[in-house]
N, C-alpha and C positions, 0 to 999 in steps of 0.2 A: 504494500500500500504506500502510496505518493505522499510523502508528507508537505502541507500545503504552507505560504509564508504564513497565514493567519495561525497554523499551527505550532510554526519554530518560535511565533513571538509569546504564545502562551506557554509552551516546555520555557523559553527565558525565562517568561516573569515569575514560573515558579520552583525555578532554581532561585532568583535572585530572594524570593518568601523563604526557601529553604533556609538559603546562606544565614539572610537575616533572622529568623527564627534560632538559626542555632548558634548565633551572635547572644541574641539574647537570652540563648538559654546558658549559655557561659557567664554570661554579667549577674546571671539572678543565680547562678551556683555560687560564684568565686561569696557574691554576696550570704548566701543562706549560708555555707561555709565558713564564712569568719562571723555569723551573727550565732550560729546552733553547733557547727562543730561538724563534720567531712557526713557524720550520721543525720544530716537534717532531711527531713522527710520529702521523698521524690514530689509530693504533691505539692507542700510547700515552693519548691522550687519551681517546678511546670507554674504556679498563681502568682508566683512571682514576676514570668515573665510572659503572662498573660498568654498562654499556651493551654492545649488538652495534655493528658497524660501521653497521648498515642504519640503524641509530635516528639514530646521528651522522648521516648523509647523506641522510634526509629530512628532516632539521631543517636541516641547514647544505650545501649539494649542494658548494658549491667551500671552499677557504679561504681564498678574499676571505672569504663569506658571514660564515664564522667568525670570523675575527679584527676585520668592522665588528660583530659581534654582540657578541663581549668589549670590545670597546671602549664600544658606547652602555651594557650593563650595566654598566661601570666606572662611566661617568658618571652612570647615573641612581642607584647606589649613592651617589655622592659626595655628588646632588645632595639624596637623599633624607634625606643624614646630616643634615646642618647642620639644619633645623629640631627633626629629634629631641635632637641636642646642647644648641642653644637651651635646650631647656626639664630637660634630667638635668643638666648641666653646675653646679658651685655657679656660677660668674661666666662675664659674657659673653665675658669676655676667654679664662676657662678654654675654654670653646667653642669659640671661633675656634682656640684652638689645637691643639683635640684636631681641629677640621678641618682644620685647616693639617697635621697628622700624616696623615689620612687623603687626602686632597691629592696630600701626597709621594709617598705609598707608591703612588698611582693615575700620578701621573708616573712613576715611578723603574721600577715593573711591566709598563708601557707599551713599555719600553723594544724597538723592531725594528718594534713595532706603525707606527707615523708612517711608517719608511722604506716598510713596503708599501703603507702607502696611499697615499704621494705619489707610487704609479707609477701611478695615478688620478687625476690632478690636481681633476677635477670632484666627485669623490667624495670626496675630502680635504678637498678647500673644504669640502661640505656638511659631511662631520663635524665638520669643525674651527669651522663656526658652528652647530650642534647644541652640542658642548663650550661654545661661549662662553653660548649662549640659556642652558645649564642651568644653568653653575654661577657665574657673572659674577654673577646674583641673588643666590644663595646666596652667595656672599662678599662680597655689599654687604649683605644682611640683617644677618651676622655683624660688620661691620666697625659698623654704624651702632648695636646693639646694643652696641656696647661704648663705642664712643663717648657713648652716650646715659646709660650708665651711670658717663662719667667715666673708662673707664679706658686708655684710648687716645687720640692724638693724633688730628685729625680732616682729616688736612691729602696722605690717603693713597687713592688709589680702588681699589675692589677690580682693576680687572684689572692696574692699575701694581701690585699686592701677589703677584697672579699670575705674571707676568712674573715679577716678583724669583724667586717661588718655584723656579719653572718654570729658571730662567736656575743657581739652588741645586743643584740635581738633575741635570744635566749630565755634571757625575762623575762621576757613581754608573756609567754606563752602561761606564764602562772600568777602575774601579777599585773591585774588592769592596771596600774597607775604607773607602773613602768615607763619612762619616756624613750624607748629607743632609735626614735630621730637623732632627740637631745644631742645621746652618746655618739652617735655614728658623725653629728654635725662637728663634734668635738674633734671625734677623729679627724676627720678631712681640713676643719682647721688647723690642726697640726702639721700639717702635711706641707702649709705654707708657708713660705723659703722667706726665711729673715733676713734683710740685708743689710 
C-alpha cells in the first residue's frame, strides 16, 4: 500500500507527540524522583506529566527502563549545558561555575538512582562510563577555558574536580538542610589563581 503525503505528515506529527511525550515523561520522573524517592508511584509520575499509564509503559515497559532513561537525560542535559554557558556566561570562570551548580543539582537529584542500578553491576558500569565519556569533556572544556583566560589555577583535572564535587554532595542525601552548592561554590573559588 502507497503511502500518501497526507499520510507521512500524520506518522511526523506523531513521532514528534511521541518524542514530546517522552520528554515529558523524563521531566515528571527526574521530578517524582527527587520529591518521593526512585520508588514513586508509576501513576504519580504518568499525572504528572499529564499522560495515561499506557503512554508511560510503551515508552519505558519496566522501571529499570525509567530510571536508566532519567539518568542518560540528566546527563546529556548536563552535558549539553557547559558549551551553551561557554559562550552566555560574562567569564569562563563564571561558567564553570554556573556548571558546577548545575553538576550538583544532577548529583544531589540523582540521589536512590546509583543504588538501583548497582543491583546491575554491568549496566552501572556502562552508565557510569556513558557519565564519565559525557561530561569529563565538558568539564575539561570549562576548566581549560578558564585557565586560558587567567582565571584559575591550572594544576586541577577535570575528573579530580568531579570527584571533589561528587564527594560535596554526599550530605545532601541525608540531611535536607545540607547546602551542597555552598560547598562545591567554595571549591571552584578556590581554584582561583591569586596574583
Amino acid at each position: 500500500m502507497k503511502q500518501t503525503d497526507g499520510d507521512a505528515g500524520s506518522t511526523a506529527s506523531r513521532r514528534k507527540d511521541a518524542q514530546r511525550n517522552k520528554e515529558t515523561l523524563l521531566e515528571a520522573a527526574a521530578a517524582a524522583f527527587v520529591a518521593s524517592g526512585v520508588d514513586a508511584p508509576v501513576r504519580d509520575i504518568a499525572s504528572r506529566a499529564e499522560v495515561g499509564l499506557g503512554t508511560l509503559y510503551r515508552h519505558f515497559p519496566t522501571r529499570a527502563d525509567l530510571i536508566i532513561a532519567v539518568y542518560r537525560h540528566q546527563v546529556e542535559a548536563c552535558a549539553e549545558a557547559g558549551p551553551a554557558l561557554l559562550e552566555s556566561a560574562p567569564t569562563p570562570h563564571d561558567a564553570l561555575r554556573q556548571w558546577i551548580d548545575l553538576f550538583v543539582d544532577f548529583l544531589v537529584t540523582k540521589h536512590g538512582l546509583a543504588a538501583v542500578l548497582r543491583s546491575d553491576q554491568s549496566g552501572f558500569e556502562g552508565l557510569h562510563a556513558y557519565f564519565l565519556d559525557r561530561l569529563v569533556p565538558v568539564c575539561t572544556q570549562l576548566l581549560d577555558a578558564a585557565s586560558a583566560a587567567g582565571e584559575i589555577r591550572v594544576d586541577i583535572s577535570a575528573l579530580t574536580l568531579m570527584r571533589g564535587v561528587g564527594n560535596l554532595c554526599i550530605g545532601a542525601e541525608t540531611d535536607p538542610d545540607y547546602d551542597a552548592r555552598r560547598l562545591a561554590a567554595t571549591l571552584v573559588d578556590g581554584l582561583r589563581r591569586t596574583h
